[in-house]
N, C-alpha and C positions, 0 to 999 in steps of 0.2 A: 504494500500500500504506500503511498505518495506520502511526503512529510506533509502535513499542513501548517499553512504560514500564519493566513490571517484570519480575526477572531472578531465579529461583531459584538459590541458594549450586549446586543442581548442576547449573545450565545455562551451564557457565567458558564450554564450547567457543563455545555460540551468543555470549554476553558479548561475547567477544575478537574474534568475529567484527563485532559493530556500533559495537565500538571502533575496529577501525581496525587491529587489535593487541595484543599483551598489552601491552606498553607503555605503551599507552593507556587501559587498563584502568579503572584510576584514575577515570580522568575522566569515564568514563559513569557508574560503580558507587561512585565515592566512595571515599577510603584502606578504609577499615572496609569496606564491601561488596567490594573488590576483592580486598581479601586473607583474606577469608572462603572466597569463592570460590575462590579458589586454595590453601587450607590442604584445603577439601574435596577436593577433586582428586587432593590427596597421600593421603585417604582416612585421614588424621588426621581421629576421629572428636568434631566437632563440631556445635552445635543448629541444628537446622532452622531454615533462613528463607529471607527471597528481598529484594530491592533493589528501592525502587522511583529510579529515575536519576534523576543531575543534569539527564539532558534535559526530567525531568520538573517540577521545581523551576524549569528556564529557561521553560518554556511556563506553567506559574503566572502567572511576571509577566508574559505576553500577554494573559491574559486583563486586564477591564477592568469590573469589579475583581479583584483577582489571586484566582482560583479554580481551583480541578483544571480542567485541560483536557480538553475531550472525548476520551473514552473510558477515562482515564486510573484511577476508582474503580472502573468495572465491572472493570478489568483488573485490578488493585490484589484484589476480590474472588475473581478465576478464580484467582489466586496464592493465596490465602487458604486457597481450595477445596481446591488440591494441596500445603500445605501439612499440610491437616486429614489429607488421604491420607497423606502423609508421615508421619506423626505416631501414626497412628489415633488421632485426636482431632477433637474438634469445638466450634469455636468457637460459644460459648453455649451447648453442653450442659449440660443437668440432670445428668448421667452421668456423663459421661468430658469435660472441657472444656478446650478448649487455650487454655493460658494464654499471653499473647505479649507483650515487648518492642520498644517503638522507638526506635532510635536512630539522630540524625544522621550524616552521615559524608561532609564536602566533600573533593577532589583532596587537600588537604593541610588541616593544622590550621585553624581559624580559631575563634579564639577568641568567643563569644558566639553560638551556636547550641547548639538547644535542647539540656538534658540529657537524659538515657535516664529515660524515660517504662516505669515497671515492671509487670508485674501487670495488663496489659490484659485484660479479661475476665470480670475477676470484677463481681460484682454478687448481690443478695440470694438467688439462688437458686444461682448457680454454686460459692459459698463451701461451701454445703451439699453439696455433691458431693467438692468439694477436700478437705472433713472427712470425708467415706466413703471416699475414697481413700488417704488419708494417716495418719487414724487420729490426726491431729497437729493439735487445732483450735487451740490456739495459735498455731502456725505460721501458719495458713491466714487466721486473723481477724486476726494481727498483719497480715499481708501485706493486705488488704484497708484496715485502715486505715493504713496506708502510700499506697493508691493513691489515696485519698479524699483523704489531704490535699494529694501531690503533684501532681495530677491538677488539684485544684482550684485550686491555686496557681500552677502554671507554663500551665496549658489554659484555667482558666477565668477566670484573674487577680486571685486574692483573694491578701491579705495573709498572708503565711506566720508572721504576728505573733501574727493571729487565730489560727491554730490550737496556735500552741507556747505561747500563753495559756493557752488550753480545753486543756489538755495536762498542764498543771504544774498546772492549778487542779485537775484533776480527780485528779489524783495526790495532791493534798494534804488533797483533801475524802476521798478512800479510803486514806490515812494510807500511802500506799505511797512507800516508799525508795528503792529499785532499779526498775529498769526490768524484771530478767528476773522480779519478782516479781507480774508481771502475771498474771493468770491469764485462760484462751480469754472467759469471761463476761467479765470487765472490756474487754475489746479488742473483746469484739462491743458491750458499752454504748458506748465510744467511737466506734466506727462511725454510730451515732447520735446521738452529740453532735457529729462532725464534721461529719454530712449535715445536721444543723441549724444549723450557721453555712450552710453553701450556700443552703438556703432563708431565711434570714434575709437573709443580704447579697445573693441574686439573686434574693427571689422565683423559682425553679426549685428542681426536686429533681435531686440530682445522675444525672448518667446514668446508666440501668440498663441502656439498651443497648449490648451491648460493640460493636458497628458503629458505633455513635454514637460511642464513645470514643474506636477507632481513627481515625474522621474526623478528628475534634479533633486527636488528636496531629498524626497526619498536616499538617495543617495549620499548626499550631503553628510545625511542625521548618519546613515552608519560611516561613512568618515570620519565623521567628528567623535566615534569610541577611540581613532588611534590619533588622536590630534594631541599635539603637543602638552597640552594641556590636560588633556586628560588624561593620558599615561603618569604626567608627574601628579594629579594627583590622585594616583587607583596605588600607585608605587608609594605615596607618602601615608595614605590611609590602608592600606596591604589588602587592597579590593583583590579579585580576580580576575585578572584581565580578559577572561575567555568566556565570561557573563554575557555581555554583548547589551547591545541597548534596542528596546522594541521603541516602532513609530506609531505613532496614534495620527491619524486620518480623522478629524471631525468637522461638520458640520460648521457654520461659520453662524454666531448669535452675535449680531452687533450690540453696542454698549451705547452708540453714537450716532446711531439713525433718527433719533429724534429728544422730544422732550419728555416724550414715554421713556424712553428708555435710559439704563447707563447700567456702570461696570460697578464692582466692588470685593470686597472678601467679607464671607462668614466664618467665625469660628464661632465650633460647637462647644470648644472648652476654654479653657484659660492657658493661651502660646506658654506665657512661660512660667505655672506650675501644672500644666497638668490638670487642674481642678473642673470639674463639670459645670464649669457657667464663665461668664465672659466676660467679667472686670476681677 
């Protein structure tokens, strides 16, 4: 039988079952994928997604040069697929497009793995759709050039110098003060002064296929277990280096679509004793 990679937020049962365990959870599904999975379960209602496992990160570095293992992206897609179903959403729709997040997520922390790659999806015609949706183009064209620079920076490996230059300059050529003083036109010019640093410093234009992008990250996040950084710190903390780090695929919940909405953190207990309540 075929190793299996990746794990939908509400397939715990199967999960625990190729764990070993819930106990072991963790360790195929990543801290963050595992307890995703198991907050759904409680049917605390949180965003679609699905894990692709640490097993899949460890067969990475079998290949030779480290690449997805066979089977491992067509799988990675049938999730995608049931994700779109989840959602009723569709990944690169002109219409209705499901917008999607990746994030790392090893056994326990490790410091120096990828950050959370936002905004997956969008590209010049999906933005168009997100503004029919949402009614909110500011919102939508901020969040695009958001993915353009982060994207390009942590994915494709340009300098984050370059773009917070082309940022300020451009700020000061359109006489603007604030940031929320930006208006939907300015954020979409930006879009195009940012995708012109891409083709300038990589001869390429940046990707417009949102398959192409997930690739990328995908890829990225298991790079970033042998990145410099994270070896010195699995060697200072005497981690295992052979753990591997699972990606989380989720749905995309804006915080900044409107005046309904925004971002925060709960805690259930007290961060720093431990205690069951929250001052």
């Amino acid at each position: 039988m075929a190793k299996r990679y990746t794990y939908s937020f509400s397939e715990i049962s199967t999960a625990i079952e190729a764990a070993g365990g819930e106990s072991q959870l963790n360790k195929l599904l990543g801290e963050k994928g595992g307890n995703l999975a198991l907050i759904s379960r409680l049917e605390i209602p949180v965003p679609k997604g699905f894990t692709i496992s640490t097993e899949a990160c460890k067969d990475f570095y079998q290949q030779h040069p480290p690449s997805f293992p066979p089977g491992m992206w067509e799988e990675t897609l049938a999730s995608l697929h049931k994700l779109e179903e989840e959602t009723s959403k569709k990944f690169g729709d002109t219409e209705n497009p499901l917008i999607v997040c990746c994030r790392t997520g090893a056994f326990m922390n490790v410091d120096g793995l990828l950050h959370p790659i936002l905004n997956l999806g969008l590209n010049d015609e999906t933005v168009n759709a997100l503004v029919n949706l949402t009614n909110n183009p500011t919102f939508v064209w901020k969040n695009y050039c958001k993915l353009i620079r982060q994207y390009s920076v942590m994915i494709l490996g340009l300098s984050e110098e370059l773009f917070e230059s082309a940022f300020e300059q451009y700020k000061k050529d359109q006489s603007i003060e604030k940031e929320e003083d930006i208006s939907h036109e300015k954020y979409q010019q930006l879009t195009h002064v940012f995708k012109k640093i891409v083709e300038s410093e990589l001869d390429t234009t940046f990707p417009q296929d949102p398959f192409e992008q997930i690739r990328g990250a995908i890829a990225t996040a298991f790079n970033s277990w042998n990145s410099e950084e994270a070896i010195a710190y699995r060697n200072y903390n005497k981690i295992d280096d052979n753990i591997g780090t699972a990606v989380n695929l989720i749905s995309m919940v804006f915080g900044n679509i409107g005046q309904n909405s925004c971002s925060g953190y709960v805690f259930t207990r007290n961060s720093e004793s431990g205690d069951s309540k929250t001052a």
